[in-house]
C-alpha positions as a Python dict, from the first residue, in 0.01 Angstrom:
ca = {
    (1, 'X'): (0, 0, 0),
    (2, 'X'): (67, -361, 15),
    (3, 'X'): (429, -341, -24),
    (4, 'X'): (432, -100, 278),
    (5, 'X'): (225, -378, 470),
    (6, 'X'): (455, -614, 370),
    (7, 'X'): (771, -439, 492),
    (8, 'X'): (619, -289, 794),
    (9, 'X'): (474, -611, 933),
    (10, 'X'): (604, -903, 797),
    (11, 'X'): (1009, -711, 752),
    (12, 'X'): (922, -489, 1080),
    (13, 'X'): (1116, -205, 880),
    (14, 'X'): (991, 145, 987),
    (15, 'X'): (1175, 361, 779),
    (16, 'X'): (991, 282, 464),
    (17, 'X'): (691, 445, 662),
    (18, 'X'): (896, 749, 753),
    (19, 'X'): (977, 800, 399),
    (20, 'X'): (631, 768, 290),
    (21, 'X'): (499, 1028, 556),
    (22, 'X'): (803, 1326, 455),
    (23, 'X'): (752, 1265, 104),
    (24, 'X'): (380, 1372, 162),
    (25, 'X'): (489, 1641, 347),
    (26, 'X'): (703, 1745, 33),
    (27, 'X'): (444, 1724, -187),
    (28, 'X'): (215, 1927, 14),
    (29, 'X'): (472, 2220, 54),
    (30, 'X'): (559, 2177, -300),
    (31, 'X'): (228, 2213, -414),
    (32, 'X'): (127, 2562, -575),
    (33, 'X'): (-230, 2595, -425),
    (34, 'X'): (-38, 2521, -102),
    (35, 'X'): (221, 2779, -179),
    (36, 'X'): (-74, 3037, -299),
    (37, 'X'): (-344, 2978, -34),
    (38, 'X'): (-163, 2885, 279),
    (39, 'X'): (218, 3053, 228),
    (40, 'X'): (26, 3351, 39),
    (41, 'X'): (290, 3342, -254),
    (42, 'X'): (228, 3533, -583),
    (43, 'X'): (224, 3250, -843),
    (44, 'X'): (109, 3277, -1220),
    (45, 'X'): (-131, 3071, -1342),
    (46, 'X'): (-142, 2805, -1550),
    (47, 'X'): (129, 2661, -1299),
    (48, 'X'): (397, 2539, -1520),
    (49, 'X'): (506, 2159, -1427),
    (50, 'X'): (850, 2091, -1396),
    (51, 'X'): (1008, 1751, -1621),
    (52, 'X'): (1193, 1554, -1386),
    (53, 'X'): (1422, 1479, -1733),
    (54, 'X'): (1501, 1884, -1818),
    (55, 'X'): (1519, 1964, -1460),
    (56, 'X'): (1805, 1690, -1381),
    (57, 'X'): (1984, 1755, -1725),
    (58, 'X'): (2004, 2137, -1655),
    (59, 'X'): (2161, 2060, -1315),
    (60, 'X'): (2405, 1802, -1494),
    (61, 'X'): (2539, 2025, -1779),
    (62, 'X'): (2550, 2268, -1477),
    (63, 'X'): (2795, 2095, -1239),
    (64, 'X'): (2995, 1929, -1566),
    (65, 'X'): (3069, 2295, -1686),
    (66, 'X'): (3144, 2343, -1351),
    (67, 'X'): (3363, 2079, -1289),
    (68, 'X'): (3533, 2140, -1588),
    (69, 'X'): (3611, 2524, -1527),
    (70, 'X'): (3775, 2425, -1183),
    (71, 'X'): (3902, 2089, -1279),
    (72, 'X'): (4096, 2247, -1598),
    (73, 'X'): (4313, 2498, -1375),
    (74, 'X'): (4380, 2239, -1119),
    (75, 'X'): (4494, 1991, -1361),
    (76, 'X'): (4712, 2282, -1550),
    (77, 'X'): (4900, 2314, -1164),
    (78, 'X'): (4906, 1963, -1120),
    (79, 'X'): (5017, 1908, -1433),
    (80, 'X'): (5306, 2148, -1440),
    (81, 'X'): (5415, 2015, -1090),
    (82, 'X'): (5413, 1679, -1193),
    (83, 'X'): (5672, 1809, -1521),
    (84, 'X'): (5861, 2019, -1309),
    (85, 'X'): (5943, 1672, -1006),
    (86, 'X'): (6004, 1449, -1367),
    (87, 'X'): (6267, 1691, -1430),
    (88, 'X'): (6455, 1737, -1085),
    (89, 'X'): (6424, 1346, -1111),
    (90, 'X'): (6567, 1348, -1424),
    (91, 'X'): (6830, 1554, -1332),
    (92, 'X'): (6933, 1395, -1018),
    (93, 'X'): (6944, 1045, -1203),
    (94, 'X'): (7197, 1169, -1441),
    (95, 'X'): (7370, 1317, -1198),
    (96, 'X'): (7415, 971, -998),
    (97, 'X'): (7538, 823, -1365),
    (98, 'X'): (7811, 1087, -1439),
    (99, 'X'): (7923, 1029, -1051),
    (100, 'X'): (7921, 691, -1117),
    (101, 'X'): (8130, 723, -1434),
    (102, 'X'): (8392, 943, -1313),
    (103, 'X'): (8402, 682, -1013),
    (104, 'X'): (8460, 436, -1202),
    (105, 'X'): (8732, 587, -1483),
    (106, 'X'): (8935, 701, -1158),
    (107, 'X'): (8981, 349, -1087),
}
């Protein structure tokens, strides 16, 4: 509460008070007495609390294997691209040598 004073009155920021009144609001939706007695959802009881810690890892290990799935057959293109321009390059510089060399032993 003091750190609010401080930023709304001596920092005149208003956003930290913004913040502060949708987070409430969150809370309040979020809430499963809210969600039972106002919405009128079916919830079982004892509510079960969700851990910040298992609920951020699941979504991690989530979006890795994710990332991973997608990344592997982009990179497997990319990567056979990026072979296939090496060896056109490759080809096209020994080309310009053997030009070179034939230029040369004609003189």
């Amino acid at each position: 509460m003091i750190f609010m004073y401080i930023l709304h009155f001596r920092f005149h920021q208003v956003q930290p008070l913004f913040l502060t009144v949708a987070s409430g609001f969150f809370t309040l939706i979020h809430n499963p007495l809210f969600q039972i007695y106002i919405i009128g959802r079916h919830l079982q009881r004892p509510f079960q609390t969700p851990s910040l810690a298992s609920n951020v890892s699941s979504r991690l290990s989530e979006t890795m294997d994710e990332t991973v799935k997608a990344g592997s057959d982009d990179t497997i293109q990319e990567m056979s691209h990026v072979e296939e321009e090496e060896e056109e390059q490759e080809e096209d510089t020994t080309d310009g040598e053997e030009d070179e060399d034939e230029e040369e032993e004609e003189e």
